[in-house]
C-alpha angles and dihedrals in degrees: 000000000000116000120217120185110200126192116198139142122267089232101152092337099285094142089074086052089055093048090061102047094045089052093047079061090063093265130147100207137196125196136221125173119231098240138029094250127023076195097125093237089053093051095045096053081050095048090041088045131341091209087068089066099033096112094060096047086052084051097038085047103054094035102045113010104035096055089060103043081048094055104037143049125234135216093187135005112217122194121166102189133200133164089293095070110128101174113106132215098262083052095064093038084061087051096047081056092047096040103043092143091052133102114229114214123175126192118185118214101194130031131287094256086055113052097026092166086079091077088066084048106052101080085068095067141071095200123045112192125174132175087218111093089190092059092049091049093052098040121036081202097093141048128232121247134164111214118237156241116251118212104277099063086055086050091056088045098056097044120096108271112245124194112292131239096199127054088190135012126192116170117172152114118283098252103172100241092038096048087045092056102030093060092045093050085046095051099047090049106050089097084066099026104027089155101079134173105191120177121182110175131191127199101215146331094277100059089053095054083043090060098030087059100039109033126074083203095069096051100114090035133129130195097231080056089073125067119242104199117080100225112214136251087252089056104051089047086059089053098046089040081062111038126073099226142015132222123223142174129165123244124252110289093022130099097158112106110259127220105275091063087061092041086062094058097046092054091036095240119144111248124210108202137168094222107099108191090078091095084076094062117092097244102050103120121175088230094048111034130037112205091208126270090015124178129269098262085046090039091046085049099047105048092033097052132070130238093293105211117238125221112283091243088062096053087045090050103059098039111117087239086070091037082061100040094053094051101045091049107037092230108152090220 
């Protein structure tokens, strides 16, 4: 049997997404989180610099990852990397040496300008993926490649619809650029969805003052404004599986389309969003999606029409089973 390690952030429980899919391809996996503590201060002294949690990768290295590159052989290295990503560049030139028969594969999950470590990175891999068409067009460095829906999304999507309790639904962290936008779309659209679930959470304190500081977003905001309580990836599946739309905006930095567009689509529920670049993608569809604000004729489309279905071999397209699919095998589609 083919052995894959992947190495992936624990960010609402997708790697074990991952893992299922990558063994219904025939794989053994083994699984190594991104960064020594998925504990959020951990994770906002490494997105504010990695250097300020350096002792404990070096730690979380030798003591977790290297065993394991050390012991087994690899048929694929697999490392989605977002801006959690604590391994370093020596560390993946220890596992190249480890790992000569391997084949090295990367897939970033967040734009260039975003996760600018990657650069240092890039020389260990054979396969460079990333969601950011921007990013692909400017740098042939990189392949294109959309995220995904998991399952359950395609679960949602098949069931029989029931009444909703939600006319909109918008759960996410309070990334600067995303909580501006989200609250003015929310705002604007409560005459047409006055029944609204927003969610703006924020991992710590910390990462509050850093915005508050540096962001001209945040300006106005307080921090009982913002929700405390990560609420998990089962929970956000109930309050899609009951609304009739999700909101959605990129963060700063970002104009790839992020998960919960995908997720839409997977459970069939329109999807108002501020990135515009979304009418370019094969399943955008007027009835369906609302590049905000949208004009009267989109906006007429959007809120008088049904879910309109899209063709089977889009669905299958964009489920994470392809998405895996295509990088452990290399397949351009």
């Amino acid at each position: 049997m083919k052995r894959v390690l992947l190495i992936a952030p624990v960010f609402f429980g997708y790697y074990k997404d991952m893992i299922l899919e990558a063994e219904e391809l025939g794989y053994h996996v083994d699984y190594l989180c991104d960064a020594p503590s998925n504990s959020n201060i951990s994770k906002a002294l490494g997105r504010i610099n990695k250097k300020l949690i350096s002792g404990s990768a070096k730690r979380y290295y030798k003591e977790k990852a290297l065993p394991l590159v050390e012991k087994e052989q690899y048929d694929k290295v697999l490392l989605v990397a977002g801006m959690t990503c604590a391994f370093t560049s020596d560390m993946f030139c220890e596992m190249r040496r480890l790992q000569r028969q391997a084949e090295f594969i990367l897939y970033q999950w967040d734009s260039e300008v975003n996760l600018p470590y990657c650069k240092s990175i890039h020389p260990y891999f054979d396969r460079i993926y990333t969601f950011e068409k921007a990013d692909a067009e400017r740098n042939s460095i990189y392949r294109f490649m959309p995220t995904f829906y998991t399952r359950i999304y395609e679960k949602i999507g098949k069931k029989e619809r029931s009444v909703p309790r939600y006319d909109c639904f918008y759960v996410g962290t309070a990334h600067p650029k995303k909580y501006l936008e989200i609250n003015r779309m929310a705002e604007d659209l409560k005459p047409e969805l006055p029944r609204q679930f927003i969610y703006h959470y924020i991992p710590s304190v910390l990462k509050y003052v850093y915005h508050k500081v540096t962001a001209k977003e945040y300006r106005h905001a307080r921090y009982r404004d913002f929700q405390k309580v990560k609420l998990s990836g089962a929970d956000i599946v109930k309050g899609m599986e009951v609304s009739t739309c999700i909101l959605d905006a990129p963060q700063g930095g970002q104009t790839g389309l992020t998960l919960r567009c995908f997720e839409c689509m997977g459970a069939k529920r329109k999807l108002i969003t501020t990135n515009v670049d979304i009418v370019n993608y094969d399943f955008y569809r007027k009835s369906n999606i609302l590049v905000y604000p949208g004009t009267e004729e989109e906006r007429k489309a959007f809120f008088e029409n049904p879910y309109e279905d899209l063709p089977e071999e889009l669905y299958r397209k964009y489920s994470m089973n392809s998405w895996m699919k295509r990088l452990l095998s290399g397949e351009e589609s």
